[in-house]
C-alpha positions in Angstrom: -3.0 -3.0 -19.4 0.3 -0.9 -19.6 3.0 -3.0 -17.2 4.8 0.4 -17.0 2.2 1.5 -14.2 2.4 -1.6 -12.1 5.3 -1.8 -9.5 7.2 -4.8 -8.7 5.9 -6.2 -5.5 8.2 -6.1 -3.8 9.1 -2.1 -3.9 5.9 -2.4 -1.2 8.1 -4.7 1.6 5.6 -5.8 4.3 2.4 -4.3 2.5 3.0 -6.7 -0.9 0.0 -9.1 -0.3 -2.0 -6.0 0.8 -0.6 -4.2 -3.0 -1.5 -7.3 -5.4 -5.3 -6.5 -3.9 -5.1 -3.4 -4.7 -3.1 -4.0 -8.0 -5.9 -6.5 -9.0 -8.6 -3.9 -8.1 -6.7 -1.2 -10.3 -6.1 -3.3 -13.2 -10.0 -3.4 -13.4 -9.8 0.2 -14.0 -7.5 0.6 -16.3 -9.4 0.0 -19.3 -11.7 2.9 -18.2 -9.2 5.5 -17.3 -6.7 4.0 -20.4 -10.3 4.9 -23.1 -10.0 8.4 -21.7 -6.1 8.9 -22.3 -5.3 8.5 -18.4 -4.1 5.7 -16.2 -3.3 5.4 -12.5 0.1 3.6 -10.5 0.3 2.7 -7.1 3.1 4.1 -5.6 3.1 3.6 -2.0 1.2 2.1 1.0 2.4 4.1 4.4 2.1 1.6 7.9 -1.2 3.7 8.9 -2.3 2.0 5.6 -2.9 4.9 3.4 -2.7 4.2 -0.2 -0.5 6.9 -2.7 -2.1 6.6 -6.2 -0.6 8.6 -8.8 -2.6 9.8 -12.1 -1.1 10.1 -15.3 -2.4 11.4 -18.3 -5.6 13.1 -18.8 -6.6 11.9 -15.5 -4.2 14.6 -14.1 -6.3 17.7 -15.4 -9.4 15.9 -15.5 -12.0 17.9 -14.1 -13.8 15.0 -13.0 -10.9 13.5 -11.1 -13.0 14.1 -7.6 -15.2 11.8 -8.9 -13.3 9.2 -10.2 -11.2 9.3 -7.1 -14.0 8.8 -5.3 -16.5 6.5 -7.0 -14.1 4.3 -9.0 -10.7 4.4 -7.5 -11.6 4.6 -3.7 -14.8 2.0 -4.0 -12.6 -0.6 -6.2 -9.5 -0.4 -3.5 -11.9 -0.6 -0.5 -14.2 -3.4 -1.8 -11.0 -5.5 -2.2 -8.9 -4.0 0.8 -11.7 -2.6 3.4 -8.6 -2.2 6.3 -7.6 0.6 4.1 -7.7 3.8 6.1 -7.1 5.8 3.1 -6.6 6.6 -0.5 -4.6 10.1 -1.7 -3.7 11.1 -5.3 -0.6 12.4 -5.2 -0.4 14.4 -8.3 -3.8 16.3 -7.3 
């Protein structure tokens, strides 16, 4: 796991309990973005609980980056965090 795309806690003030949920649920997907020369951060989670992911890497051009938004990123963030409203990629 590369502890240069996880943020301190507390950069997420009120949201930080809601963020280690969501920074357990991303660590599980490192390794699978990390195999394909990408990786993912969490940057920000707004008060109407939208979560700002950023992509790094091949993940950034990826054409299959719809997909992995949606069937790994989204689905791991809402099994762990289902008062999520919702997930953007800031870099797509």
């Amino acid at each position: 796991m590369s502890e240069a795309n996880i943020k301190n806690l507390d950069h997420f003030g009120k949201h930080q309990k809601l963020a280690a949920k969501i920074q357990d649920a991303l660590s599980e997907l490192r390794p699978y973005l990390e195999a394909d020369s990408g990786n993912i951060t969490l940057v920000e989670i707004t008060d109407d609980l939208v979560v700002k992911v950023q992509l790094h890497g091949a993940c950034a051009d990826c054409s299959m980056i719809n997909m992995t938004m949606k069937g790994g990123v989204e689905s791991a963030i809402k099994n762990v965090a289902p008062e999520v409203t919702a997930i953007e990629a800031i870099n797509i």
